[in-house]
C-alpha positions as CSV (number, residue, x, y, z in Angstrom):
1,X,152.7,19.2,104.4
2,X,156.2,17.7,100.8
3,X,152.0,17.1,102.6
4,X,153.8,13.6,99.1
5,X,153.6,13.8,101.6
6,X,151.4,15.3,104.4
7,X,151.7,12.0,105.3
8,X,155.1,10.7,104.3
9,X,157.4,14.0,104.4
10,X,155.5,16.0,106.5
11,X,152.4,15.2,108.4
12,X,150.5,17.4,107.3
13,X,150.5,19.7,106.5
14,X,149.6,19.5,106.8
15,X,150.2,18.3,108.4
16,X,150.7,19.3,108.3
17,X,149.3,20.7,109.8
18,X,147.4,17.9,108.8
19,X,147.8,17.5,109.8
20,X,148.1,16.4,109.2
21,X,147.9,18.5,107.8
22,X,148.6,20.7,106.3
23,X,142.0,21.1,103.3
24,X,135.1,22.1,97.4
25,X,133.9,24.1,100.6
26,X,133.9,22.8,103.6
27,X,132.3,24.3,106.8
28,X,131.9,22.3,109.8
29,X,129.7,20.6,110.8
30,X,126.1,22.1,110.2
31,X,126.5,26.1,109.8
32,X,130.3,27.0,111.2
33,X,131.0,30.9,110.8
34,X,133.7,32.5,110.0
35,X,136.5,34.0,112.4
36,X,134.4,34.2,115.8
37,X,131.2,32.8,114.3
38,X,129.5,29.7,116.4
39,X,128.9,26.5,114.7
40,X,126.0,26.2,117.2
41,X,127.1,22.7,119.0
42,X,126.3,24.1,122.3
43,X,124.4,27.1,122.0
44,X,125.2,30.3,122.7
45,X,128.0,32.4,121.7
46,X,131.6,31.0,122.2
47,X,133.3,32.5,125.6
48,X,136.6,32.6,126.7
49,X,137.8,30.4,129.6
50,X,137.7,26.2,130.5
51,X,139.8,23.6,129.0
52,X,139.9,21.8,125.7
53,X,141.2,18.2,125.2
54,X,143.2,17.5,122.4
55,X,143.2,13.3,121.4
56,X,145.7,12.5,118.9
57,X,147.0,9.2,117.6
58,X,150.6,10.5,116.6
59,X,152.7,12.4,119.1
60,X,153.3,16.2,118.3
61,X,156.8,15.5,118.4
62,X,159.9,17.7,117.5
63,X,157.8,20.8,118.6
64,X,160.8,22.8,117.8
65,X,159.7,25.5,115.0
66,X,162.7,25.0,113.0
67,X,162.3,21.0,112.8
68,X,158.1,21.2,112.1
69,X,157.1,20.7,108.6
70,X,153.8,22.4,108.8
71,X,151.2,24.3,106.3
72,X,150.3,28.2,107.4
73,X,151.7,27.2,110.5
74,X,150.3,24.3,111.4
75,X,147.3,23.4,114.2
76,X,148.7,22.5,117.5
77,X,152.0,24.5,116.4
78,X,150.3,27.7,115.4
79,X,148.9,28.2,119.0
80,X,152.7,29.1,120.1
81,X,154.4,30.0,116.8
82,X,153.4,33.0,115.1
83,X,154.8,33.3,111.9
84,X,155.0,36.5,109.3
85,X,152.4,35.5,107.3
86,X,149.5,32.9,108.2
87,X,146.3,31.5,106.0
88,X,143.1,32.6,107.0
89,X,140.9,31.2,109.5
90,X,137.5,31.4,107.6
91,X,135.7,28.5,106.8
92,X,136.0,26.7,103.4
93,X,137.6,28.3,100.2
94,X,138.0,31.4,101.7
95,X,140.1,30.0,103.9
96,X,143.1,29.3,101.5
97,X,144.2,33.0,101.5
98,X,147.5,33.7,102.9
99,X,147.1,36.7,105.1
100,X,149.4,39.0,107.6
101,X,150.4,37.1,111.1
102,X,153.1,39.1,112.6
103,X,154.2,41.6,109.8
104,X,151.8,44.6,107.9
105,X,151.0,42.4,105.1
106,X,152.1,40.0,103.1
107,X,154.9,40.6,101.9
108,X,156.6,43.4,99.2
109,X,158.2,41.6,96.3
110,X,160.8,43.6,93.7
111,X,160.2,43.8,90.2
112,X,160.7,40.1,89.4
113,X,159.9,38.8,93.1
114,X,163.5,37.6,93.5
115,X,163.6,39.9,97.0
116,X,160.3,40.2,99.2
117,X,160.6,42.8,102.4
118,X,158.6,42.6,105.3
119,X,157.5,45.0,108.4
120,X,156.4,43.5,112.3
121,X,153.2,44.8,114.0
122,X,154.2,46.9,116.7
123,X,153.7,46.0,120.2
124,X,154.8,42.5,119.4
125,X,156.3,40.4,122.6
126,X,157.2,36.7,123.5
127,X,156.2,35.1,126.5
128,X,158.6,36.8,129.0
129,X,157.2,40.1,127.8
130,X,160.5,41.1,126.0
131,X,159.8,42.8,122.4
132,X,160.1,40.7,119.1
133,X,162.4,42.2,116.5
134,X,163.2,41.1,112.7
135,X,166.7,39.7,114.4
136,X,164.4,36.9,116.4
137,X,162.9,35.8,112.7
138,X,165.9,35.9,111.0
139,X,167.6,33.7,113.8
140,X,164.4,31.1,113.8
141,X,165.4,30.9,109.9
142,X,168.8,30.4,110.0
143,X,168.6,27.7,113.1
144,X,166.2,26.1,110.4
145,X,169.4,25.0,108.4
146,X,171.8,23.5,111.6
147,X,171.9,19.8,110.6
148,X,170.5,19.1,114.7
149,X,167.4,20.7,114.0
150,X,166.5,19.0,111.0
151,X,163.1,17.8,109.5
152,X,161.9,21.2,108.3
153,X,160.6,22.0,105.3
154,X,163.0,22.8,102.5
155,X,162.2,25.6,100.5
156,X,164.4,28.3,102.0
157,X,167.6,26.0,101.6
158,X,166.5,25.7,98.1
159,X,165.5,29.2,97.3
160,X,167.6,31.9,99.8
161,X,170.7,32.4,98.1
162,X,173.3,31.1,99.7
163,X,170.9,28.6,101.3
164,X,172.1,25.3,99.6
165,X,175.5,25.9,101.1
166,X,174.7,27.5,104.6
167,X,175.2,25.2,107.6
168,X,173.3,27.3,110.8
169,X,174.4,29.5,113.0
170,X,176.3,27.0,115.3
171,X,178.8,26.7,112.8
172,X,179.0,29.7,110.8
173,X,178.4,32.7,112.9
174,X,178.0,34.9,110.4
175,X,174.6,34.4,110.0
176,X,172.7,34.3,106.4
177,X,173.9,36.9,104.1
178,X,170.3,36.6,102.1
179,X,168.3,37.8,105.3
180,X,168.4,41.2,106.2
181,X,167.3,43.0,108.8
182,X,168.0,46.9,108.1
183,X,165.9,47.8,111.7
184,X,164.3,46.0,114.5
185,X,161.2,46.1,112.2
186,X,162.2,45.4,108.9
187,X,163.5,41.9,107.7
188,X,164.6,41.1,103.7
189,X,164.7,37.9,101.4
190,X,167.0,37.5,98.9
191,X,166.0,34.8,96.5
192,X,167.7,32.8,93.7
193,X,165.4,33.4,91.4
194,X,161.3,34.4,91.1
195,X,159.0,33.3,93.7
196,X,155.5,34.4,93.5
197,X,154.2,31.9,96.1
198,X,157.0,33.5,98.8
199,X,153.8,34.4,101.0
200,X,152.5,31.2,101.4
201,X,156.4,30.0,102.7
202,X,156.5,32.8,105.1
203,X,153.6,30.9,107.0
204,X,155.8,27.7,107.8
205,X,157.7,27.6,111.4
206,X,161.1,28.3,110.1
207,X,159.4,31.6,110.3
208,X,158.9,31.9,113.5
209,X,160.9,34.3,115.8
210,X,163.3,32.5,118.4
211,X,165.4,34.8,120.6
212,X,169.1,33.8,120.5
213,X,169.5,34.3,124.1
214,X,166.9,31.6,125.0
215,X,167.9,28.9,122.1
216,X,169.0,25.2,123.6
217,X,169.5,24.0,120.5
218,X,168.2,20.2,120.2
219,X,166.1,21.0,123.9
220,X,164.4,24.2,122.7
221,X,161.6,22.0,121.8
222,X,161.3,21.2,125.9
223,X,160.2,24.9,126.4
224,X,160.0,26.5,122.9
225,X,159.3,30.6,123.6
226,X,156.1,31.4,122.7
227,X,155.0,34.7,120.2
228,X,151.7,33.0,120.2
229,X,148.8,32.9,122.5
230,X,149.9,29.8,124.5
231,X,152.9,28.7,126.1
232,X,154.2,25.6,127.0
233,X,154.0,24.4,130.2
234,X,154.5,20.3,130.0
235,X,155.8,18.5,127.2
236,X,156.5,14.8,128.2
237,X,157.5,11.8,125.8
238,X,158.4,14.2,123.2
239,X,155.3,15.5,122.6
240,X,152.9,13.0,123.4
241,X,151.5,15.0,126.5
242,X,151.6,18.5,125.7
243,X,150.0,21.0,128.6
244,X,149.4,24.7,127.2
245,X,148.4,27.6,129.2
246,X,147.8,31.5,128.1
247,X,151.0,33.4,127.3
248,X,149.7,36.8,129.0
249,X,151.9,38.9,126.9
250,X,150.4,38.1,123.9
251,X,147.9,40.8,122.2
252,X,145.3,40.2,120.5
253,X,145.2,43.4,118.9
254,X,148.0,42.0,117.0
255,X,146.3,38.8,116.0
256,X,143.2,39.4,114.0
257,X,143.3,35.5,113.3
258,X,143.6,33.2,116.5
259,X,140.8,33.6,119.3
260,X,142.3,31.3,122.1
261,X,139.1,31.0,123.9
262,X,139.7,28.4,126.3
263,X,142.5,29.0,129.0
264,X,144.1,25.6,128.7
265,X,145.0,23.0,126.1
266,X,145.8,19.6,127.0
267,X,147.3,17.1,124.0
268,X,147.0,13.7,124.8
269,X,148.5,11.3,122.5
270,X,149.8,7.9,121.4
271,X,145.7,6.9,121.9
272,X,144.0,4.1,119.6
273,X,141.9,5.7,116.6
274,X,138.8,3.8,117.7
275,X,139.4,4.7,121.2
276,X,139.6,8.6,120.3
277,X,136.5,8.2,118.0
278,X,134.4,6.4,120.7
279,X,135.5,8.9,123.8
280,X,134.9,11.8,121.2
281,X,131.5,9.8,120.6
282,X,130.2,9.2,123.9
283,X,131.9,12.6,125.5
284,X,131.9,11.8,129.1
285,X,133.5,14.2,131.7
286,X,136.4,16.0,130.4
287,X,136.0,14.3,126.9
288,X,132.8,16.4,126.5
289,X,134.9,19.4,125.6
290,X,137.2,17.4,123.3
291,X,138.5,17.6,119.5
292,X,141.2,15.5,117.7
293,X,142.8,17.0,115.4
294,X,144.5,14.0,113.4
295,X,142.0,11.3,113.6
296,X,139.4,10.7,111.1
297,X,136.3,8.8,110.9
298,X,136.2,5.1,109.3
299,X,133.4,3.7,107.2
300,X,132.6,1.9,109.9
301,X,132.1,4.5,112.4
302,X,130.5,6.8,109.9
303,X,127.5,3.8,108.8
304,X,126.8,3.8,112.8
305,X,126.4,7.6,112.9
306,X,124.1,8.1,110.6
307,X,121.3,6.6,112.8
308,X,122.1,9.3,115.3
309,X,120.8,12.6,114.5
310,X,122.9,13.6,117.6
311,X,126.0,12.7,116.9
312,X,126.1,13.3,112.9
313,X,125.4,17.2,114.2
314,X,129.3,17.2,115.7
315,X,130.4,15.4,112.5
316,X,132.7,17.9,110.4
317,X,133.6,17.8,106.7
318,X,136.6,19.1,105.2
319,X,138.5,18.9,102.0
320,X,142.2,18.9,101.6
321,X,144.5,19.7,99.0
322,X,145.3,15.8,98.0
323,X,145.0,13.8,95.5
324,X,145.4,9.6,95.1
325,X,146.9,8.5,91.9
326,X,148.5,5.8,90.0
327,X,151.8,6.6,88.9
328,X,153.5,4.9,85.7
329,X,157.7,5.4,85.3
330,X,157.8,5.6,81.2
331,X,161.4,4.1,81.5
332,X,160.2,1.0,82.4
333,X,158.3,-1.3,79.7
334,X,155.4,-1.4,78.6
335,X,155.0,2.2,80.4
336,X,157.2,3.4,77.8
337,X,154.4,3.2,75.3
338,X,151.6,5.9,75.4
339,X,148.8,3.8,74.4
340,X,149.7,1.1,76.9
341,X,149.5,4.1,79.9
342,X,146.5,5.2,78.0
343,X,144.4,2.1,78.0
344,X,145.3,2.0,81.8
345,X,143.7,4.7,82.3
346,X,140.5,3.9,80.5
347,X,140.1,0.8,82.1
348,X,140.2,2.1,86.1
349,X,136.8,1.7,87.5
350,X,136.7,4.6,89.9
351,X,133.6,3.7,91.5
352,X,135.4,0.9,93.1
353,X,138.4,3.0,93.9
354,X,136.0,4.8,96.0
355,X,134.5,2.0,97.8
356,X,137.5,1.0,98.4
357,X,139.0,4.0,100.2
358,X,135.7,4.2,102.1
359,X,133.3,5.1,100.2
360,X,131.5,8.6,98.7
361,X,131.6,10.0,102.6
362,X,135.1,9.8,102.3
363,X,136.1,9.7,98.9
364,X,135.4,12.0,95.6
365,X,136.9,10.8,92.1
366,X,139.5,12.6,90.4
367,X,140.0,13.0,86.7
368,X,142.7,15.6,86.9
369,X,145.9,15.9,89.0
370,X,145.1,19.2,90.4
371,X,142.3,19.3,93.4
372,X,139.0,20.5,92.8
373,X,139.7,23.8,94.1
374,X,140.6,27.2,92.7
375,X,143.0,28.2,94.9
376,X,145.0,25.1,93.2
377,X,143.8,26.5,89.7
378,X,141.8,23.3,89.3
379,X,140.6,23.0,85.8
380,X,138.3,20.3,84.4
381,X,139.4,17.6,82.5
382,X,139.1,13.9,81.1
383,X,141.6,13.0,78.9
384,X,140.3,9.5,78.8
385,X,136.9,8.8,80.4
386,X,136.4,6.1,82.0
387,X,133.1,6.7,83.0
388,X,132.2,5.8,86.7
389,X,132.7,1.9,86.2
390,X,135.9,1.9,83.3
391,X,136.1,1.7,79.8
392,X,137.7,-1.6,79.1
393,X,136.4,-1.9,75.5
394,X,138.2,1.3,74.9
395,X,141.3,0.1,76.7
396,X,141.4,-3.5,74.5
397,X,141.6,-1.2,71.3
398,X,144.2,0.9,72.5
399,X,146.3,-2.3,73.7
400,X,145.8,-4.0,70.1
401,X,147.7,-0.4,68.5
402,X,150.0,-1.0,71.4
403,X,150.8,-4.6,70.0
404,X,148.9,-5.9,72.8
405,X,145.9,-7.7,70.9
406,X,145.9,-10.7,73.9
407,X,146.1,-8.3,76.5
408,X,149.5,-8.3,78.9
409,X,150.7,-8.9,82.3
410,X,152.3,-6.0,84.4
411,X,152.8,-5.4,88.4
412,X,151.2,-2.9,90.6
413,X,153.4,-2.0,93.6
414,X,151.3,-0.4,96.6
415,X,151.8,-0.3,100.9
416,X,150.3,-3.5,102.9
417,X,149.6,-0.2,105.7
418,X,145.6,-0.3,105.8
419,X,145.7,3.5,104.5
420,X,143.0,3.0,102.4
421,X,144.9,5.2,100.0
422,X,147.5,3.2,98.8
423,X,147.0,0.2,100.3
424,X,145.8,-3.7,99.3
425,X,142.1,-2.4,99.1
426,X,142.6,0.0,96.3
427,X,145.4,-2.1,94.5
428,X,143.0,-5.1,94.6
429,X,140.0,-2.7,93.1
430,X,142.6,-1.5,90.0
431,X,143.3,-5.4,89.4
432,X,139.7,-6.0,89.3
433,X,138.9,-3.3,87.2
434,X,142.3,-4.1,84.7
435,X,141.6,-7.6,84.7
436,X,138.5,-6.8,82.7
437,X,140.1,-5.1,79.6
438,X,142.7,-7.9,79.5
439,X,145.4,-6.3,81.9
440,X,146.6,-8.9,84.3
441,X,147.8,-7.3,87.7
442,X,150.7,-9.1,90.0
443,X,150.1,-7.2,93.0
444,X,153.6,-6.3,94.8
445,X,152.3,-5.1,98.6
446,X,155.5,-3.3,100.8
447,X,155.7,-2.5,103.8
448,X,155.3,1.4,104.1
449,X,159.1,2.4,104.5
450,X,160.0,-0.1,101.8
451,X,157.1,0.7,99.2
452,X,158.5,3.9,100.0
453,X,162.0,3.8,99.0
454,X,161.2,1.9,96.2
455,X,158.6,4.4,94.6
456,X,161.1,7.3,95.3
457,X,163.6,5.9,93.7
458,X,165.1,7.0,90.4
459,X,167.0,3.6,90.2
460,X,164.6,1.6,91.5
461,X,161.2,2.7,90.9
462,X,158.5,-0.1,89.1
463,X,156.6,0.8,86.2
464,X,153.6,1.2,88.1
465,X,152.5,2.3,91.5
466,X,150.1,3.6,93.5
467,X,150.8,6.8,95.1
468,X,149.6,10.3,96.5
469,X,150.3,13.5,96.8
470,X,149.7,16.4,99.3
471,X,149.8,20.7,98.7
472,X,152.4,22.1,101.1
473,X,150.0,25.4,100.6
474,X,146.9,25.7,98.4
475,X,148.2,27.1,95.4
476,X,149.4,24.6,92.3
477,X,152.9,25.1,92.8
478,X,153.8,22.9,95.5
479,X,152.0,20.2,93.4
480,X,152.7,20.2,89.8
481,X,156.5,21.5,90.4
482,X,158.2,18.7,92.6
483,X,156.1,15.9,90.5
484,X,157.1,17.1,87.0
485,X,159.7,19.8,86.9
486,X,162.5,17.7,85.3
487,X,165.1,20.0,87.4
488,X,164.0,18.1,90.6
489,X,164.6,14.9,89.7
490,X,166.4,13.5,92.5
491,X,168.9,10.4,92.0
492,X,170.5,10.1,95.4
493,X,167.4,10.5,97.2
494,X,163.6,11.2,97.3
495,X,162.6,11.3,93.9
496,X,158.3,12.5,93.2
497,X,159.0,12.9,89.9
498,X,157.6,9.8,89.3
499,X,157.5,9.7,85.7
500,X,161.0,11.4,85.6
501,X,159.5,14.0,83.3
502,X,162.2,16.7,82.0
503,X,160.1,18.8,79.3
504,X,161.8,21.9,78.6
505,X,158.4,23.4,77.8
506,X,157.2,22.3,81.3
507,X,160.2,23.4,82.8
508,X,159.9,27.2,81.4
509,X,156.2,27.3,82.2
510,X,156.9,26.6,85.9
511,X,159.6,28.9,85.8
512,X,156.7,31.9,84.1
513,X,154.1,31.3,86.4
514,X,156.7,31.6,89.8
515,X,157.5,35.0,88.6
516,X,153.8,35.6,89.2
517,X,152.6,37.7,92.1
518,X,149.1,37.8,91.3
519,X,148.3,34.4,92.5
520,X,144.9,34.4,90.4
521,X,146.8,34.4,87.1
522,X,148.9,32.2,88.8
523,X,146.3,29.7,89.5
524,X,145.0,29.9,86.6
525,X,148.1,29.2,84.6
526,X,148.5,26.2,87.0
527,X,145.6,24.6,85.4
528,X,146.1,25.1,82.6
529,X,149.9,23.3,82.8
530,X,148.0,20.4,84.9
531,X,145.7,19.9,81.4
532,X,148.3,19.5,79.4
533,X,150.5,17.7,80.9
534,X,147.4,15.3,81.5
535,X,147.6,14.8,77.8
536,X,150.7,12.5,78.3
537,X,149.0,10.0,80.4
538,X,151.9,9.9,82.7
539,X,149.7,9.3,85.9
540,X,146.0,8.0,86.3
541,X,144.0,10.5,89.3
542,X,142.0,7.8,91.2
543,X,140.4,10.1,94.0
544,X,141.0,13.0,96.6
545,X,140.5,12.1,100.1
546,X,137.1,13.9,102.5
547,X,137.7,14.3,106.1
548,X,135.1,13.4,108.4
549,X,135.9,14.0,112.0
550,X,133.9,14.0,114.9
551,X,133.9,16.8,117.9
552,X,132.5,16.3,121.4
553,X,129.4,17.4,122.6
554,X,130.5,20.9,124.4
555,X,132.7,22.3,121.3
556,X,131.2,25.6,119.8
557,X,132.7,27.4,116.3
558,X,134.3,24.7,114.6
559,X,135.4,26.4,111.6
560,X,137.0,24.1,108.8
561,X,139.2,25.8,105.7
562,X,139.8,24.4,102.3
563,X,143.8,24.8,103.3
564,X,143.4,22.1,106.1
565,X,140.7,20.8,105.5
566,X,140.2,20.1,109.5
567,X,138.9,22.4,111.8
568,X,141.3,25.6,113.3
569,X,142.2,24.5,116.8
570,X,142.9,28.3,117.5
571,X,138.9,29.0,117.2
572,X,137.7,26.4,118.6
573,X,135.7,27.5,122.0
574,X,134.5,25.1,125.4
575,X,132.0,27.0,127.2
């Protein structure tokens, strides 16, 4: 969103999307239906026409499909960037499906998924009304890889085949050998090897058609061309006011998922949390028909609310694929010793991991590295309970086997950015807790690009860290792979493998379930891998993060997916 990064990587999905994403059920918030359905914040059905404010804290910069790193397409983004495939815009766990955006289906895989074909809608146009053809998507892809337009996500580098070496089409003319286009309907993947989760990559940006004729290169973003139901019309500061108004070719025959109900969207950004929170809150004028869709609410703001019947009626939850962890790096003493990671994990106090981070409004403890969802295959486990308060007893016994009968002295490394996620709050609350079965905790605080580089660092990584971890899609993949396939251990770069785990075992197992197009079994399988590796003890699951934003007082069908886990700008209605 990787949404390691939602936040770090991507925003972020989910941003992302999360967006920024780039989402157990969550429905917004009293009864939101599904594609179309009201939420009922303004009675009566939702109508087309009016204008919705957007207030953001972050600028929707680089808004250039190729340089987004967004899940199923992202919020803002998805409202001009159709993609082949998109996730589905029904409220809570249905709502991490991967469905058809502008091809048939899904996708057709081979045999062993190492080639997936896809076939456009007819009657498919951009903005200029001109018709868009399997040679637009396959240009948006390979524009992905130019070195100008970086910042997208990487999995078709990694997976095309030729895509490691391919530069874009501003240097090599010859376009990507590995995407075919056979007719004006028809485009082709050629893959490396297995990928059963293809689907759920289609939905990214890179996917999204760009004709040739109109491409800038580094100023596409100024005027990108629109497949989807809005155009751009302003986009100043690089994103920070961003003016859309209806792109009149596009057909909603062809779009069973977007409703684009009101006729403009205006982004504001670069705004003050609190400020968005209390113009959200008091909805006066224009802000009346207002949503953010990157802001949350604080404890703060959430103990005021819950006097006010009112306003706690516009308050939606969602849940996100995303999980808060402490990570250990075994090559680093004591870490190398089992019992000593083990005890560690006994003795966190998750209760005051959560009150930390905001409390239970905002905050649900984790036992196992995978979500609490099944589209992640989240199965349930404790290795080593804790309880809600710790175990230190049981920690002191496991130190004394380590050769630790006095207890030891180790350093926690976390961000000084008031993230409540891996920030002083929740490193002070796993000293407290540590400090109780004899574990005495130097607390090492970074600033965020320093704590940064140091914890994705093969060379310089501590023994111990706090850290987190976002799904670029809901599906286990994109969370056990990059943190424990010993193949992506980076050592010139951005390293998530924080434990630096190469298991053969693990390594095969990854490779099994990717040849997997039945992403049940898939899922399933994922959980199963995410149980035993939490046998190793290689990482201590602290909590996964609840959203709680608020929605002005004119906004009608908020709908809210377990893939975001915010609600789906292209449903939400004014009038």
């Amino acid at each position: 969103m990787r949404h390691s990064s939602v936040i770090s990587r991507r925003v972020a999905a989910a941003a992302v999307s999360v967006v920024l994403a780039s989402g157990a059920a969550a429905c917004g918030p009293e009864d939101a239906g599904a594609k179309g359905g009201a939420s009922g914040k303004a009675g009566g059905a939702p109508q087309k026409g009016g204008t919705l404010t957007v207030l953001n804290n972050e600028a929707q910069s680089d808004f250039d499909p190729a340089r987004l790193y967004t899940s199923g397409g992202g919020n803002v983004p998805s409202l001009v960037f159709r993609t082949l495939t998109t996730r589905n815009r029904e409220a809570g766990a249905a709502g991490t499906q991967v469905v058809p955006d502008l091809a048939t289906d899904t996708g057709r895989p081979n045999k062993d998924a190492t080639e997936w074909t896809y076939t456009l809608k007819e009657g498919l146009k951009f903005e200029d009304g001109t018709a868009i053809t399997s040679a637009d998507i396959k240009y948006g892809i390979e524009r992905s890889f130019a070195a100008e337009l970086s910042g997208g996500a990487p999995y078709l580098r990694d997976w095309l085949v030729g895509g490691d070496t391919y530069q874009g089409p501003y240097k090599d003319k010859k376009g990507l050998a590995s995407v075919v286009t056979p007719d004006a309907r028809t485009i082709v993947f050629k893959l490396k090897k297995p990928e059963g989760e293809f689907p759920f990559v289609a939905t990214q940006t890179q996917f999204a058609p760009v004709p040739k004729t109109k491409d800038a290169g580094a100023k596409y973003e100024e005027h990108p061309v629109s497949s989807g139901p809005y155009k751009v019309v302003k986009n100043e500061n690089d994103g920070e006011h961003l003016v859309l108004e209806r792109n009149e070719h596009w057909d909603p025959r062809t779009d069973e998922e977007r409703k684009a109900y009101p006729d403009k969207i205006d982004v504001r950004s670069g705004l003050d949390e609190a400020v968005i929170n209390q113009r959200l809150a008091t909805s006066s004028g224009a802000d009346s028909a207002a949503v953010t869709t990157d802001t949350n609410l604080g404890p703060a703001e959430l103990a005021q609310i819950g006097s006010d019947k009112a306003l706690a009626a516009r308050v939606g939850t969602g849940h996100f694929g995303f999980t808060n962890y402490i990570a250990f790096n075994p090559k680093v003493k004591p870490f190398d010793n089992p019992k000593v990671r083990q005890a560690i994990s006994y003795a966190v106090n998750r209760t005051s991991v959560v009150n930390a981070a905001g409390g239970s409004a905002l905050a649900e403890p984790a036992t196992t590295f995978l979500p609490e969802q099944k589209a992640f295959g989240f199965t349930a486990y404790d290795h080593f309970p804790a309880g809600k308060t710790g175990n230190p007893e049981k920690a002191k016994e496991l130190l004394k086997e380590a050769g630790y009968p006095n207890g030891l002295t180790v350093t926690l490394l976390h961000s000084t950015a008031q993230n409540r996620t891996t920030s002083p709050e929740i490193a002070t609350a796993v000293q407290e807790a540590l400090g109780k079965a004899g574990i005495t905790v130097k607390l090492d605080g970074q600033e965020p690009n320093s704590f940064n580089e140091k914890r994705w660092s093969v060379k310089d990584a501590p023994g111990l860290f706090l850290s987190r971890w976002g799904a670029d899609w809901p599906a286990g993949g994109p969370f056990l792979a990059p943190i424990f396939d010993g193949r992506q251990i980076v050592t010139n770069g951005s390293n998530y493998n924080h434990a630096q785990l190469n298991d053969p075992a693990v390594n095969k197992e990854i490779d099994e379930i990717n040849k997997l197009t039945d992403l049940k079994a898939a899922a399933d399988r994922w959980g199963a891998l995410d149980k035993k590796i939490g046998e190793q003890a290689l990482d201590v699951p602290l909590f996964h993060p609840v959203y709680k934003r608020l929605v002005g007082k004119d906004i009608k069908n908020v709908v809210i997916s377990d893939w975001t886990g915010v609600l789906d700008i292209s449903l939400v209605a004014v009038k």
